[in-house]
C-alpha angles and dihedrals in degrees: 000000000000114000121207108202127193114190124136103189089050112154128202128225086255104045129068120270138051121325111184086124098049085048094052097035085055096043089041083060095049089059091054106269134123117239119188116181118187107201139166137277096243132068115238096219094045105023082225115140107257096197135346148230130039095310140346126191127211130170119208123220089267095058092263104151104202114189110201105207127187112284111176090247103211098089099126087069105075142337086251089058091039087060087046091052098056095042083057098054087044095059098042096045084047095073097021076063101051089067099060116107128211113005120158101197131020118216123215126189143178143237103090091042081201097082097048083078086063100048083046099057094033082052089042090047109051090025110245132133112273114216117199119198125198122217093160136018106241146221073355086078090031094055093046102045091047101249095112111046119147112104103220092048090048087062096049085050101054088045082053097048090047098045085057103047092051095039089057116101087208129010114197116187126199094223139035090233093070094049106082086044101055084039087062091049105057114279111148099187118039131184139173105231095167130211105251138159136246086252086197089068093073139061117196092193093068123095100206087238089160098050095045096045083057104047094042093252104127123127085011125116097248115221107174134177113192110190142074127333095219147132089267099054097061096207092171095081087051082057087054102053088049098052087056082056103049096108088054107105114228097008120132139178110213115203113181118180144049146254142127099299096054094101090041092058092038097055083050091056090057102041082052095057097227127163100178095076133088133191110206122183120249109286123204116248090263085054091045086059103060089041096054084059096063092056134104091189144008128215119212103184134164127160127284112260130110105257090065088069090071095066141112099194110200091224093071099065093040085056096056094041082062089050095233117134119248139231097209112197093178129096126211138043101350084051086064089038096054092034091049085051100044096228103127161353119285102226118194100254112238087029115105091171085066087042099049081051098050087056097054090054095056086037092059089038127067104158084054088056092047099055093041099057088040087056089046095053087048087051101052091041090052101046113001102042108142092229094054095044089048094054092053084054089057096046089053090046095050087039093052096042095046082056097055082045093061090035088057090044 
């Protein structure tokens, strides 16, 4: 079969940000198809042009052709240039996508919600299923964390969000948590599809001595946190557990990405006068890696509000794949997933005084360390590893496209 993916904020192996998409497109060529993804120009993490020009084409060592199209590149700036942004994308990929022959399945994903126009109408145009798969509940989570609040706009989006879901031939969602929602707006054909890890890509055995030696962290109780510095995050609760802690020797909190609150949270670090915390630039998967090595501990935060329950965050699973023990600040389903497991400590999300104590625990305890993170690796191989995952995507596209075939027949 020949995929059709449209996904603007697609990230490759070697570059920072999530890359779920590259993994599967890659695996998805090792079993004989054809995956073509058309993408944008700028990377999500930096905001750094990735490629110019109308459109560029590369083709990575698994067959994987990525078409990098225009996207207006200044979307950290406000809410206002991060719509314009995605309008953009929607209308480049649009005609990159047109010319694109002989795909048998068009797929669809959001975040941004944007581009799943464009998967609709290119399915819609050359008649083949479209399938839309959903990584975040907008504008659900927009609305509720106060990014999105004009009311009129609120209720386009919501018509949006609902046109999409039951247009869709097939909706897959990356946690359980998204299914009865997407369910109540209209979505006919639902499928789990979870957020996992390439679990090969870690090795719990390594100390991260390299990595340590070069950022000044040997000898130190590494607590890191690898993801985005945004509103959502809420990694000010992280600077002010570490500020309860600043009397604690060789103790660090690690903080590696990138995102609109960085600065913030950087200028709050000096004012604070910390010396236990360290900013560290966005790293590709391969780099993450090797950072994750050099941890104790690993912090998944986001704020505290109800629609956060419902998520599935990437990070965790990357966490327990490296076999390092989590302070989880988020509430729902990943707190089952990560109890049930045994690879962690459940933190009150917006405390840092129940943050700054969960880390003394795992400080003063390195058996319990150890277990935890050996129950999280068992966990992700178990359930959340990337292959078998993978293989699940490719089930729900054959079976999807063998059902239009009999429907055309």
């Amino acid at each position: 079969m020949h995929i059709l993916l449209i996904h603007q904020v697609f990230a490759a192996l070697g570059e920072p940000g999530g890359t779920r998409h590259h993994e599967m497109a890659r695996y998805l060529a090792s079993q004989g198809h054809r995956v073509t993804v058309i993408t944008g120009q700028v990377n999500y993490l930096t905001g750094e042009r990735t490629a110019s020009g109308w459109v560029q084409s590369e083709t990575d060592d698994h067959g994987v052709v990525i078409n990098r199209c225009y996207a207006y590149a200044a979307w950290h700036r406000s809410f206002f240039h991060r719509i314009l942004s995605f309008l953009s994308f929607t209308i480049s990929s649009f005609f990159i996508g047109l010319g694109i022959r002989e795909v048998d399945l068009v797929w669809g994903t959001s975040p941004p919600i944007f581009q799943g126009l464009t998967a609709w109408a290119l399915a819609r145009l050359k008649r083949k299923p479209f399938l839309f798969e959903v990584r975040d509940l907008w504008p659900y989570f927009a609305v509720a964390v106060g990014v999105l609040q004009n009311r009129v706009l609120i209720q386009l989006a919501r018509w949006f969000e609902r046109f999409l879901y039951f247009g869709a031939d097939q909706v897959v969602v990356n946690s359980p948590g998204f299914e009865d929602h997407v369910r109540e707006r209209g979505a006919r054909r639902v499928t789990l599809v979870p957020n996992g890890v390439d679990v090969s890509m870690f090795d719990p055995a390594d100390e991260g001595v390299a990595f340590r030696q070069a950022h000044d962290l040997e000898d130190k109780f590494v607590v890191m946190y690898a993801g985005a510095h945004g509103m959502s995050n809420d990694l000010g609760v992280v600077i002010e557990a570490a500020e309860r802690l600043r009397d604690k020797k060789k103790l660090a909190f690690v903080l590696i990405g990138d995102g609109k609150e960085k600065m913030a949270l950087m200028r709050k670090t000096t004012a604070l006068k910390l010396s236990n915390v360290y900013f560290l630039p966005p790293m590709s998967k391969n780099n993450i890696a090797r950072a994750l090595a050099a941890a104790d501990a690993c912090i998944a935060i986001l704020k505290p509000i109800a629609a956060y329950k419902t998520t599935f965050p990437n990070k965790v699973f990357d966490y327990m794949a490296a076999g390092r023990p989590i302070l989880l600040a988020i509430d729902g389903v990943i707190r089952s997933v990560v109890e049930e497991a045994g690879a962690g400590i459940f933190v009150r999300p917006g405390y840092p005084q129940a943050l700054a104590g969960a880390v003394k625990i795992l400080r003063a305890d390195s058996d319990l360390c150890a277990r935890m993170g050996s129950a999280g690796r068992k966990c992700a191989l178990e359930r959340f590893d990337r292959i078998i995952l993978a293989d699940k995507m490719r089930a729900v596209m054959e079976e999807l496209i063998q059902d239009a075939h009999q429907v055309d027949t």
